[in-house]
C-alpha positions as CSV (number, residue, x, y, z in Angstrom):
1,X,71.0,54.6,-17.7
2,X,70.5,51.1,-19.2
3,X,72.6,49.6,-16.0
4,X,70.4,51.4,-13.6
5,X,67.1,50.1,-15.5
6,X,68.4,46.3,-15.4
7,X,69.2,47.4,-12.1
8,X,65.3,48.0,-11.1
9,X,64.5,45.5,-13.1
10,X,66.7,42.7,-11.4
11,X,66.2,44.1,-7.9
12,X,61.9,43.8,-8.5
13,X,62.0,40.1,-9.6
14,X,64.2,39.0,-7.0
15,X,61.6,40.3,-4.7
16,X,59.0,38.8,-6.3
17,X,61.2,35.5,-5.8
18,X,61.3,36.2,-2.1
19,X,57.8,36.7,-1.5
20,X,56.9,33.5,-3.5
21,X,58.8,31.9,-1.3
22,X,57.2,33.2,1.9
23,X,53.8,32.6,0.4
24,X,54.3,29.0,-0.5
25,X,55.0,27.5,3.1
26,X,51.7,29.2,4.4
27,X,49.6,26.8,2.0
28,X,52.6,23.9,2.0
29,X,50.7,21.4,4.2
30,X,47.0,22.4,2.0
31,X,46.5,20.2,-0.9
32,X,43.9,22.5,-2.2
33,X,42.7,26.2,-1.7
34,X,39.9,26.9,0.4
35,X,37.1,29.8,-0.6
36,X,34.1,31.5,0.3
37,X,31.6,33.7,-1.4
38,X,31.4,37.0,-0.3
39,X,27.6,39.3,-0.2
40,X,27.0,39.4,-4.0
41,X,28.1,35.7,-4.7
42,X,31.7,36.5,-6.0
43,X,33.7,34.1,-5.1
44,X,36.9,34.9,-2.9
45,X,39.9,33.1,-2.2
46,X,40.4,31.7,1.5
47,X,42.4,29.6,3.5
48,X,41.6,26.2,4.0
49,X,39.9,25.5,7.2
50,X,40.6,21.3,7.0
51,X,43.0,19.2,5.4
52,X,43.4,15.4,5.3
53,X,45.1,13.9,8.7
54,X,44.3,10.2,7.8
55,X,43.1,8.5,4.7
56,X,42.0,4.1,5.3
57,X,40.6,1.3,3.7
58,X,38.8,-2.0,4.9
59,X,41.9,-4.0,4.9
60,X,44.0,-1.7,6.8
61,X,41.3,-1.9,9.7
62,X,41.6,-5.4,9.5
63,X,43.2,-7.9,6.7
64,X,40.3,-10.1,6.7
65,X,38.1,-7.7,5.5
66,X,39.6,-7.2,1.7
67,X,38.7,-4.4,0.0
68,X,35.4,-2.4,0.3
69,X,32.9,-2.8,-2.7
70,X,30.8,0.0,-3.6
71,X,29.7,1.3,0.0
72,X,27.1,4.2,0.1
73,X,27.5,5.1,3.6
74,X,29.2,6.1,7.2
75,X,27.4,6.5,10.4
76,X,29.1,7.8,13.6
77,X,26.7,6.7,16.9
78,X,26.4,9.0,19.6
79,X,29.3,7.5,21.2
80,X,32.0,7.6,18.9
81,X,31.5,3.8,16.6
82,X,31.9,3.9,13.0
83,X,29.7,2.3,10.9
84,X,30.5,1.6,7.0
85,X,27.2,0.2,4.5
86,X,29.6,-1.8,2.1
87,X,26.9,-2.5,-0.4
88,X,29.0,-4.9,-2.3
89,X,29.6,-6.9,-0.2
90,X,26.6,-7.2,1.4
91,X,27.7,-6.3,5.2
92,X,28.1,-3.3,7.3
93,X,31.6,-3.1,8.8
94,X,31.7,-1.9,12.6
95,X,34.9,-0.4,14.2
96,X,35.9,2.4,17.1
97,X,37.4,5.7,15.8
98,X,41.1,4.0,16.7
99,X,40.6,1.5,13.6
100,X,39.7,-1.3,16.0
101,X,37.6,-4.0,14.6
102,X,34.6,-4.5,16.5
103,X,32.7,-6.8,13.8
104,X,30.9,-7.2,10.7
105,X,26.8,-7.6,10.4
106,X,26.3,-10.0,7.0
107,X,22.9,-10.8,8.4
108,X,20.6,-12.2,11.4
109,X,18.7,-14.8,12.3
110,X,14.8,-14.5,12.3
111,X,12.7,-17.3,13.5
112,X,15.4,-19.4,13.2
113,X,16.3,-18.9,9.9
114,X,19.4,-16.8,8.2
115,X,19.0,-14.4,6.7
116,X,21.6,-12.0,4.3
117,X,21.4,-8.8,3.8
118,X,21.0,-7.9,-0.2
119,X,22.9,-4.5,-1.3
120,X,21.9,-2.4,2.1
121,X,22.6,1.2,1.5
122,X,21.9,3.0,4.9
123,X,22.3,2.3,8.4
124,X,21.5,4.7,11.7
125,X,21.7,3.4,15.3
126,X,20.0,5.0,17.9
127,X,20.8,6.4,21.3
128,X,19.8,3.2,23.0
129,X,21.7,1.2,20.2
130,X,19.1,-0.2,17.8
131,X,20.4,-0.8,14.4
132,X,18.3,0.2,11.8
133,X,19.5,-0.9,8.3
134,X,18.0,0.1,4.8
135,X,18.1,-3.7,3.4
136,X,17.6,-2.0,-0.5
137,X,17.2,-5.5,-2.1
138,X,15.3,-7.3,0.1
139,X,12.4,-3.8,0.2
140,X,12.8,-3.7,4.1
141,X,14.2,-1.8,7.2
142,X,15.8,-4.1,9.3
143,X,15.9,-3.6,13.3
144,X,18.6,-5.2,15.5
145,X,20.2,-5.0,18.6
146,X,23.7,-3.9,19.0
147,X,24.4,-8.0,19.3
148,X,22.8,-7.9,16.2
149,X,19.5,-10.0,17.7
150,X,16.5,-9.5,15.3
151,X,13.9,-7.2,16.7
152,X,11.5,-6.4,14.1
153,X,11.2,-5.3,10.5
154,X,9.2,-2.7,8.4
155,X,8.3,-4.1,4.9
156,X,6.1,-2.1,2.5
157,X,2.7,-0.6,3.7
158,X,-0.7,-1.7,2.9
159,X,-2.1,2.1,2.4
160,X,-4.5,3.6,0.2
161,X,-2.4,6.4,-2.0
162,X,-0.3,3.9,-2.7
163,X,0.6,3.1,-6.6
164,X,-0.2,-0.9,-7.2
165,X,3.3,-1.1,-8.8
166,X,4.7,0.1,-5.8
167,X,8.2,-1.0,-4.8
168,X,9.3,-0.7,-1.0
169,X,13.1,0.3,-2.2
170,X,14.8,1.8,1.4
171,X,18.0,3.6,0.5
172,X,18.4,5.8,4.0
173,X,16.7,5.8,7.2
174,X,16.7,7.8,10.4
175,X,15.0,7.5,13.9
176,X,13.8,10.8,15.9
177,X,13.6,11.2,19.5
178,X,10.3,10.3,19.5
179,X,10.7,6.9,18.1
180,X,9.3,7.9,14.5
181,X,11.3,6.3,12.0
182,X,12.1,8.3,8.9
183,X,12.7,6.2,5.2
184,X,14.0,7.6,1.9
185,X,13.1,5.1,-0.7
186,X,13.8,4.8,-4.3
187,X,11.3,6.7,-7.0
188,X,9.2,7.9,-3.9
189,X,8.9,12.0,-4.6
190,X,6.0,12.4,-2.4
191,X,8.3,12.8,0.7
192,X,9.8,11.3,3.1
193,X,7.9,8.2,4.3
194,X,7.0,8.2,8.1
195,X,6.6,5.3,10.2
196,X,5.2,5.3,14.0
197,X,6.8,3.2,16.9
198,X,5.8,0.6,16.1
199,X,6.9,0.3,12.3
200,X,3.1,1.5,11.2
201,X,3.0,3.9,8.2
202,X,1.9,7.3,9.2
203,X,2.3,9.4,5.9
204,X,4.8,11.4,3.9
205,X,6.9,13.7,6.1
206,X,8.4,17.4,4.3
207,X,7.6,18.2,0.8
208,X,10.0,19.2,-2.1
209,X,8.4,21.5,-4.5
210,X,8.6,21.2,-8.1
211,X,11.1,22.4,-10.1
212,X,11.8,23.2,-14.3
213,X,13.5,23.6,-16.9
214,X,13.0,27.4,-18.3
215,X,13.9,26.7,-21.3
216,X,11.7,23.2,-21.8
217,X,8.7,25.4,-20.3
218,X,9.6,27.8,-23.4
219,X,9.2,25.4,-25.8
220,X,6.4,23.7,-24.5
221,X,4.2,26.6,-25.7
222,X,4.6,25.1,-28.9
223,X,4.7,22.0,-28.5
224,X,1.6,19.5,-30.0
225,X,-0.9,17.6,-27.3
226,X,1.1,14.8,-28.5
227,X,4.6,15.9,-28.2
228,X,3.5,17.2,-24.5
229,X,2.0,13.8,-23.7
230,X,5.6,12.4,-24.6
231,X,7.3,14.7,-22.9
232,X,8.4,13.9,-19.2
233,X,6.0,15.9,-16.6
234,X,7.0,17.9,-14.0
235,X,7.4,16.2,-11.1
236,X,9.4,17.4,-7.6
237,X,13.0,15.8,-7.0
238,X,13.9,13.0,-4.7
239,X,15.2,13.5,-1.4
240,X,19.1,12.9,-1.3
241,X,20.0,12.1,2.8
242,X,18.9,12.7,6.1
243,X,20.2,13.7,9.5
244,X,19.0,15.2,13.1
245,X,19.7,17.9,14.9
246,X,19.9,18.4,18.8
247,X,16.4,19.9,18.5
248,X,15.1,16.9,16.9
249,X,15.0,18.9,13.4
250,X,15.4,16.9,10.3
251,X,18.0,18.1,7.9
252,X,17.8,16.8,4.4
253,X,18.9,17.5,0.7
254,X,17.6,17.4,-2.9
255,X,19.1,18.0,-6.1
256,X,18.3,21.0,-8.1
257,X,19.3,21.7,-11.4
258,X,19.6,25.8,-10.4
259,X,21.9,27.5,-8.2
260,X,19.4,29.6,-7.2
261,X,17.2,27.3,-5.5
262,X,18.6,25.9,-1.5
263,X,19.1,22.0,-1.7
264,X,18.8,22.0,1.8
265,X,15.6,21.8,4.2
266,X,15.1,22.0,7.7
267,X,12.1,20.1,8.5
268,X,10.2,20.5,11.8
269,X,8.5,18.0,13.5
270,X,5.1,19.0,11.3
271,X,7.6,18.5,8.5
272,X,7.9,22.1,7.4
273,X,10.7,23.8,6.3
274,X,12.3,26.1,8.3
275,X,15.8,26.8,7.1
276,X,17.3,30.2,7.6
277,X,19.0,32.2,4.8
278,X,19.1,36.1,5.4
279,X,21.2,36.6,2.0
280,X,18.9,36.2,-1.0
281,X,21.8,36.4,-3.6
282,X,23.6,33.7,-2.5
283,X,21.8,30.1,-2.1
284,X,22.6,27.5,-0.1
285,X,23.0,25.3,-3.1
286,X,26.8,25.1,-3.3
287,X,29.3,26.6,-6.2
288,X,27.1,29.8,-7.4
289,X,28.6,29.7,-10.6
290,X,29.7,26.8,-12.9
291,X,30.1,25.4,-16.5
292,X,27.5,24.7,-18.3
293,X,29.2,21.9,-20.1
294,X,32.5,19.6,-20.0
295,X,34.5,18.3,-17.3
296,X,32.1,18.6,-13.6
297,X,29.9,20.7,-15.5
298,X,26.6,21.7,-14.2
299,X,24.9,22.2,-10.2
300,X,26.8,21.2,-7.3
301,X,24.1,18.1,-5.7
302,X,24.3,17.9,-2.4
303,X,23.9,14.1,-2.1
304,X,24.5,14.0,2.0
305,X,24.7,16.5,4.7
306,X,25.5,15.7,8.7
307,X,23.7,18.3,11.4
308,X,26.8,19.7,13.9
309,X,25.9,21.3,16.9
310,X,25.5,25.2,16.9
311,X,23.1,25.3,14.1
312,X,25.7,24.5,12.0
313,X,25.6,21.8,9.0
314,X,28.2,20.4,6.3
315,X,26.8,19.3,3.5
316,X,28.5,16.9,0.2
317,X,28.7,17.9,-3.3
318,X,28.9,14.9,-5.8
319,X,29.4,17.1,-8.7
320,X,32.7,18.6,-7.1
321,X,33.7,16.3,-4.4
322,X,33.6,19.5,-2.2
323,X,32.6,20.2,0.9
324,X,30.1,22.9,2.2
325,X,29.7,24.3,5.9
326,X,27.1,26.8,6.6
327,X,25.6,28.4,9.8
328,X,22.1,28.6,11.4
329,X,21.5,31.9,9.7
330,X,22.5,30.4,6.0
331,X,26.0,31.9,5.7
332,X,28.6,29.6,4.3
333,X,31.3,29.3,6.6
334,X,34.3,27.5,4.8
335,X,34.5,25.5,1.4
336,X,37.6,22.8,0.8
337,X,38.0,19.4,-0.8
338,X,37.2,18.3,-4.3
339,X,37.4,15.8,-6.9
340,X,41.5,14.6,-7.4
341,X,44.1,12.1,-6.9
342,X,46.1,13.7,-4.3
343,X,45.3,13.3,-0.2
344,X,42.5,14.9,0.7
345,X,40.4,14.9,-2.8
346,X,37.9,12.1,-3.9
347,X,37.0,10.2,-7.5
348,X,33.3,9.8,-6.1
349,X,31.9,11.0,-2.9
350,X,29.2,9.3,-1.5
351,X,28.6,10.0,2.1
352,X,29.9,12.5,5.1
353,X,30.1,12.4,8.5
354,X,31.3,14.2,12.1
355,X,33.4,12.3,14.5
356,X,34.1,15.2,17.1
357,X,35.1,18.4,15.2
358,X,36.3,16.2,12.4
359,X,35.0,15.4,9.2
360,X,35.0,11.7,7.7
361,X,34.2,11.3,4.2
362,X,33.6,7.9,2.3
363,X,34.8,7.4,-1.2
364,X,33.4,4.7,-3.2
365,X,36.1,5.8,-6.0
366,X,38.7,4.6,-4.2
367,X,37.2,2.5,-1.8
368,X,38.6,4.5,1.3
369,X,37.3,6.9,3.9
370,X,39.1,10.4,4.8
371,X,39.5,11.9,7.6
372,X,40.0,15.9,7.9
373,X,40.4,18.0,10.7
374,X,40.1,21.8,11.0
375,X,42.9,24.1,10.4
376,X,43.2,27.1,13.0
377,X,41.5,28.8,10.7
378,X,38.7,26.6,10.7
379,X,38.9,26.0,14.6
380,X,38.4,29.8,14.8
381,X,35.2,29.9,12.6
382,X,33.9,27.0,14.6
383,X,34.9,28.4,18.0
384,X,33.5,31.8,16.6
385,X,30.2,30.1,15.5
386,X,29.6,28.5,18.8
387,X,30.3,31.8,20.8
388,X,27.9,33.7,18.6
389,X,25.4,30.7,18.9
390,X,24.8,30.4,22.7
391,X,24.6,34.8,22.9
392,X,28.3,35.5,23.4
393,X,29.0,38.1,21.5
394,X,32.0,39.7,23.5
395,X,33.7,36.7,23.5
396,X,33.2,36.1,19.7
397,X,34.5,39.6,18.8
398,X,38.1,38.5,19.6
399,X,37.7,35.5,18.0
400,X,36.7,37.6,14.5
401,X,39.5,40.0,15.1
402,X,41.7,36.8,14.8
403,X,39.9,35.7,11.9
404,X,39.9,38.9,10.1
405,X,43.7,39.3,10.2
406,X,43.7,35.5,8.5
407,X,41.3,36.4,6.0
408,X,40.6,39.8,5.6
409,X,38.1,38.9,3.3
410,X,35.9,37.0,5.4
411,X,32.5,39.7,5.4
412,X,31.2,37.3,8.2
413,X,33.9,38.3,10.9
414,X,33.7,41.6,10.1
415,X,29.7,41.8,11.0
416,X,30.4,39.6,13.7
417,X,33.2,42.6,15.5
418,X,29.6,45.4,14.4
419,X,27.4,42.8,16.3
420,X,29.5,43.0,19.1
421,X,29.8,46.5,19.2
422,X,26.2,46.8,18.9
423,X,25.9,44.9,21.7
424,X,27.5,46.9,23.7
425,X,25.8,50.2,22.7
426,X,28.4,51.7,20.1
427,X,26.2,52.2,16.9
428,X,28.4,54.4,15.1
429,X,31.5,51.7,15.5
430,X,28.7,48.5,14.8
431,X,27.6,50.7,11.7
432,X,31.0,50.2,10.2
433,X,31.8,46.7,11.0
434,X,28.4,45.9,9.2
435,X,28.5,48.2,6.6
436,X,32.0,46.4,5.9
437,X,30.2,43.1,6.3
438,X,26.9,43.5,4.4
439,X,25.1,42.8,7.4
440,X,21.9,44.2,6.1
441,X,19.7,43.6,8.8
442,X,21.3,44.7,11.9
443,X,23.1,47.5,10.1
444,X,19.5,48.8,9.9
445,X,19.3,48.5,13.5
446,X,22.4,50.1,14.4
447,X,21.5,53.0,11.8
448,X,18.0,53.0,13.8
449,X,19.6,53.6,17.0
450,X,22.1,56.0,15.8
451,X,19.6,58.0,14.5
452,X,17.6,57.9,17.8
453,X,20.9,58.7,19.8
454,X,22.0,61.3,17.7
455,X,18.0,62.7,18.0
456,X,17.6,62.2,21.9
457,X,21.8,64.5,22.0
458,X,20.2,67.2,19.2
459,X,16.2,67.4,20.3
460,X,16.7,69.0,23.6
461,X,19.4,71.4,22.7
462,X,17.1,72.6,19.5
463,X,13.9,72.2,21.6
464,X,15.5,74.8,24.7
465,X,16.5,77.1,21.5
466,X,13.5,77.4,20.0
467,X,11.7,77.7,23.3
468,X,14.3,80.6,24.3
469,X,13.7,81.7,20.7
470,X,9.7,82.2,21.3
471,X,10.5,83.7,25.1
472,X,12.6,86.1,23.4
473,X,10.0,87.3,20.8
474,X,7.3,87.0,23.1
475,X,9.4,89.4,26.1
476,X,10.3,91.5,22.8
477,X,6.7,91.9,21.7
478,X,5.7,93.0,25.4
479,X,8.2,95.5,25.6
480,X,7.1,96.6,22.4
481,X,4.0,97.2,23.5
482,X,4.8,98.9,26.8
483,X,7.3,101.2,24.8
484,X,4.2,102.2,22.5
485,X,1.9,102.8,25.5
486,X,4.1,105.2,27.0
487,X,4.9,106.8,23.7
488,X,1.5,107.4,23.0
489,X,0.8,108.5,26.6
490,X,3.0,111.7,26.3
């Protein structure tokens, strides 16, 4: 009896063993574990949908350059050039996606005289290459050709509103289609400020509004006037980063203390917010849970975010060092990265951007930019995304089929097969897949039209019974009649 237990006993761990080390290889080439959230904000393993491919630094794009100093950000152009803000040094470093060297912009010449540039912080260059640089220290945005030839500058408006302590401190700027030229500066929380075409200040564009501190508002109910005239007043948040969209939408960020509030906007040219989020209970604010206190305690803070095309945007958590993805609709697609030593984590995030389907991100930390690109996983999601996006849904629904048998957890694919089967007119089969992806709103629609197909099968069959039902009683009642006529008769 004993031999036979050790027997079991034996034979069950060495399986174990064996499927440890059939799991292990699947996530070998994964420095971290991806997740998702699933309908009620529990959070759900997943695979990881990008991994590091290529990590640099200044000097290894070109020996002369040393070693980056505190840079606070990366631009890809429209046609492929990477641009690096390295504050500390007071340039912006200029090279091809192949690590080639193009050059470096230290400063310009206006009317004849040099001039440096002092701790810029943000940089965007426009489809007809015009360089505009956020020159922090020296309260200006800075406009130069792609031969880096002065063109004009946009200093601090003269405009009534304006406090008389006011200091013109650029830290990210951004040009529209239409030539308007959008500025984050420093300690600003009306908005973002708005100039015309001609470098003119036009307003505040997109408003954050104001958050608290439940707990502060407790106690402030008993609070002295004088304890609430030293307290701190609540005022809205500053916005983190910018970035457009193809339809000339403005995507920015803000920190929030709550994980219940979105960080991110969608502003419209009339600079209101139209961001998309169909599932109340979980926010697009990052990690929906976290520790109070300790080691990256607190809020994810999404301190940059780059549009992608498909309605889809990835957004940067300082906190974590992770990495965010969501749809047009508000659903977070994929999660990976964080704060580490090994490839593929950061020590301090401070900008993101998209160069093709992948992702660069700059680490001041280390002084290096990393380069992920998607998994097959994550190429499926994206492929998936864009499918959905442009009205494909039969095409998609293969593409979620993959993705469910991947990550069988993944309530997005699942309501994307129910959409597709709605689409084609098979409510009972689109009922399931939503049910099994918590796809509230169209489940309603395909329980709608179920109901109305199973009523336009049942109504005519009851309908022609009831009516034979009242011929019956009707013939029954005449023959009745005639019977009792006769009867009576005799």
């Amino acid at each position: 009896m004993i031999k036979k237990i050790l027997g079991k006993i034996l034979s069950v761990t060495l399986a174990f063993i064996i499927a440890l080390t059939l799991v292990v290889p699947a996530f070998g080439d994964t420095p971290f574990q991806g997740y998702n959230f699933n309908h009620w904000a529990v959070l759900v393993p997943a695979p990881a949908a990008y991994v590091p491919v290529r990590t640099f630094s200044a000097n290894e794009i070109d020996e002369s350059l040393g070693l980056l100093n505190d840079p606070t950000d990366i631009h890809v152009c429209p046609y492929g050039t990477i641009l690096i803000v390295d504050s500390g040094n007071n340039r912006i470093i200029v090279f091809d996606e192949e690590l080639n060297l193009l050059y470096t912009i230290t400063g310009f010449y206006q009317d004849g005289v040099w001039q440096n540039l002092n701790r810029p912080h943000g940089v965007f260059v426009t489809e007809n290459r015009e360089v505009f640089i956020a020159d922090t220290l020296s309260f200006r945005i800075v406009v130069l050709d792609w031969d880096g030839e002065f063109i004009r500058e946009i200093v601090a408006p003269d405009a009534e509103g304006l406090e008389d302590d006011f200091i013109f401190r650029p830290l990210h700027v951004l040009v529209d289609r239409g030539g308007r030229t959008f500025v984050i500066v420093q300690h600003v929380f009306e908005g973002i400020m708005s100039f015309n075409s001609n470098g003119e200040f036009t307003g505040y564009f997109g408003t954050i509004n104001v958050g608290f501190n439940p707990i502060e508002l407790f106690w402030r109910f008993f609070m002295t006037d004088t304890q609430l005239e030293r307290q701190s007043r609540f005022i809205p948040t500053e916005f983190q980063s910018m970035s457009l969209d193809e339809y000339n939408f403005v995507f920015t960020t803000n920190i929030e203390p709550w994980a219940s509030s979105n960080q991110v906007m969608r502003l419209n040219p009339r600079g209101e917010d139209v961001i998309q989020n169909f599932n109340s209970n979980v926010a697009i604010s990052g990690d929906q849970r976290f520790r109070p206190m300790g080691t990256m305690a607190g809020a994810s803070a999404f301190i940059d975010i780059v549009a992608r095309p498909n309605g889809m945007y990835t957004t940067l958590d300082s906190t974590r060092g992770r990495i965010y993805t969501y749809d047009s609709e508000g659903n977070l697609l994929y999660v990976f990265s964080g704060i580490g030593t090994i490839q593929g984590m950061t020590r301090r995030p401070v900008s993101i951007e998209m160069l093709g389907d992948n992702i660069l991100v700059l680490d001041a930390g280390n002084n290096r930019v990393t380069q992920f690109a998607p998994t097959e996983y994550g190429r499926l999601i994206n492929l998936a995304i864009e499918l959905r996006y442009n009205g494909n849904d039969a095409a998609a629904a293969d593409v979620w089929r993959e993705l469910t048998r991947l990550d069988e957890n993944f309530m997005l694919a699942w309501a994307g097969i129910g959409r597709s089967k709605l689409a084609e007119g098979d409510n009972v089969a689109a009922m399931y897949y939503l049910r099994r992806g918590m796809d509230l709103r169209y489940f309603s629609v395909a329980f709608r039209r179920n109901r109305l197909d199973q009523m336009q099968t049942v109504l005519p069959i009851v309908l022609t019974g009831g009516m034979g039902l009242i011929g019956a009683f009707v013939a029954y009642k005449i023959v009745k009649r005639i019977v009792k006529g006769k009867v009576e008769a005799v």
